[in-house]
C-alpha positions in Angstrom: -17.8 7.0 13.6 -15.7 7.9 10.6 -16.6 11.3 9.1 -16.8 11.1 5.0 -13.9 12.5 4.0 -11.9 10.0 6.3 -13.8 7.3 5.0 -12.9 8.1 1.3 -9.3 9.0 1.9 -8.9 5.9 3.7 -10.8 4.0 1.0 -8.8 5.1 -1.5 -5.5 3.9 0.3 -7.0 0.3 -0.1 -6.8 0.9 -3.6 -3.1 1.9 -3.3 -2.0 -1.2 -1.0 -4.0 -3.6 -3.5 -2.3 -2.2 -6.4 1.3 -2.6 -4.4 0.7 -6.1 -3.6 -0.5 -6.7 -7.4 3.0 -4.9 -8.6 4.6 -6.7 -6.5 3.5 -10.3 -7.6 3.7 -9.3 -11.5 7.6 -8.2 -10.3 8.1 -11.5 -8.2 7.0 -13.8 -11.2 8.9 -11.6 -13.4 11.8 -12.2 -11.4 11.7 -15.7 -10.9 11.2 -16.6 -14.7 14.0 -14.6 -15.0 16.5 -16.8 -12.8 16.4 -14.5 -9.7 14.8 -16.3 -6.9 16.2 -14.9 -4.5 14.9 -11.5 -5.6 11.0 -13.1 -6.4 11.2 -14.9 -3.2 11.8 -10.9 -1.2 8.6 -9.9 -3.7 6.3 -12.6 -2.7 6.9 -11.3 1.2 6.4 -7.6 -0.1 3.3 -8.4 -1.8 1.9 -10.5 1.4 3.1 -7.8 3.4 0.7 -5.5 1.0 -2.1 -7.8 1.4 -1.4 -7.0 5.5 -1.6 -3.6 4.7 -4.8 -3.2 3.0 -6.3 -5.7 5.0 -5.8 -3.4 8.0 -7.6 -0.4 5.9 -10.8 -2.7 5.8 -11.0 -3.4 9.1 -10.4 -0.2 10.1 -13.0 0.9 8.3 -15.5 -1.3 9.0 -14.4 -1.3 12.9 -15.2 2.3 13.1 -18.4 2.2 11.3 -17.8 2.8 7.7 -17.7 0.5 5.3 -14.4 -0.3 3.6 -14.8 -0.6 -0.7 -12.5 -2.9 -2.3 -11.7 -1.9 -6.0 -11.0 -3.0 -9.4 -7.3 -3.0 -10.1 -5.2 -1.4 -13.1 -3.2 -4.4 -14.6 0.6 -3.7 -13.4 3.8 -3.8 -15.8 4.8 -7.6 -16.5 7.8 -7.1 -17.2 11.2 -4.7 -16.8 14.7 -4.2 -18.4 16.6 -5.5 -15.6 16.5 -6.0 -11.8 17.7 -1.9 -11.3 15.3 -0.8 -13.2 12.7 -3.3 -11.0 14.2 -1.9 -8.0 14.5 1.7 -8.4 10.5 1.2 -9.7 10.5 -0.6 -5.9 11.8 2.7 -4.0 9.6 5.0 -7.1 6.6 3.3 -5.4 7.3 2.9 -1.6 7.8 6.9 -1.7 4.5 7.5 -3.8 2.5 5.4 -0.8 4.9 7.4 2.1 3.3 10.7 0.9 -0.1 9.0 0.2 0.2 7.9 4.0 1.3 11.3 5.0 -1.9 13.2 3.0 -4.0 10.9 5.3 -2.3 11.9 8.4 -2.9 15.4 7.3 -6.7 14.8 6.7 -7.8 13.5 9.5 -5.4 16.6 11.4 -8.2 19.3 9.0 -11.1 16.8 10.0 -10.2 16.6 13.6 -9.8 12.7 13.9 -7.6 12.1 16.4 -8.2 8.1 16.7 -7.8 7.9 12.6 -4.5 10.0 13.1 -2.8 8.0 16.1 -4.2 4.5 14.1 -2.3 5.8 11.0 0.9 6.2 12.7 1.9 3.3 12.6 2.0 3.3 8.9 3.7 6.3 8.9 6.7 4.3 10.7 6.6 1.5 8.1 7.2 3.5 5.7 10.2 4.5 7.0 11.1 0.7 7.0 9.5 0.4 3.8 11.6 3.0 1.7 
């Protein structure tokens, strides 16, 4: 059984992955209305890969006897000066859901849920891919 603040935290990371695959798809069809397919066609696998990620939060969730809440969504940019600017945005982001993953792994260390910890670890190594 999750304890509440677990629940929430992890909750909360849904949000986060939902929002990254949404970015993701605005920068893909960005990208490929811009003549760089090869570019959209890496962003359409990122924001699958998203999809993955958050997908795994609700089940989690839900496997462990809380109940996983899936959110509304801020609208993401639609559009960006140029593909650096897209991609530094890329790395701005990846690093801003590392240390949400991290602040995770250190709650469920303060709440004493070892399970939640060792199940988060692998995100903690696909991040390291990730960035």
């Amino acid at each position: 059984m999750l304890k509440e603040k677990v629940e929430k935290a992890l909750n909360s990371q849904i949000k986060k992955e939902a929002y990254s695959s949404n970015l993701y798809l605005a920068m893909a069809v960005w990208a490929e209305t811009s003549g760089l397919e090869g570019t959209a066609q890496w962003l359409y696998a990122q924001a699958e890969e998203e999809t993955m990620h958050m997908l795994k939060f609700v089940h989690y969730i839900n496997e462990r006897g809380g109940k996983a809440i899936i959110p509304a969504l801020d609208q993401p940019p639609a559009k960006w000066k140029d593909v650096f600017v897209l991609f530094e945005e890329v790395l701005k982001h990846e690093e801003y859901i590392s240390e949400s993953i991290n602040e995770l792994v250190a709650i469920t260390v303060k709440e004493k849920d070892f399970s939640t910890n060792n199940w988060l670890q692998w995100f903690v190594t696909e991040q390291i891919e990730e960035e």
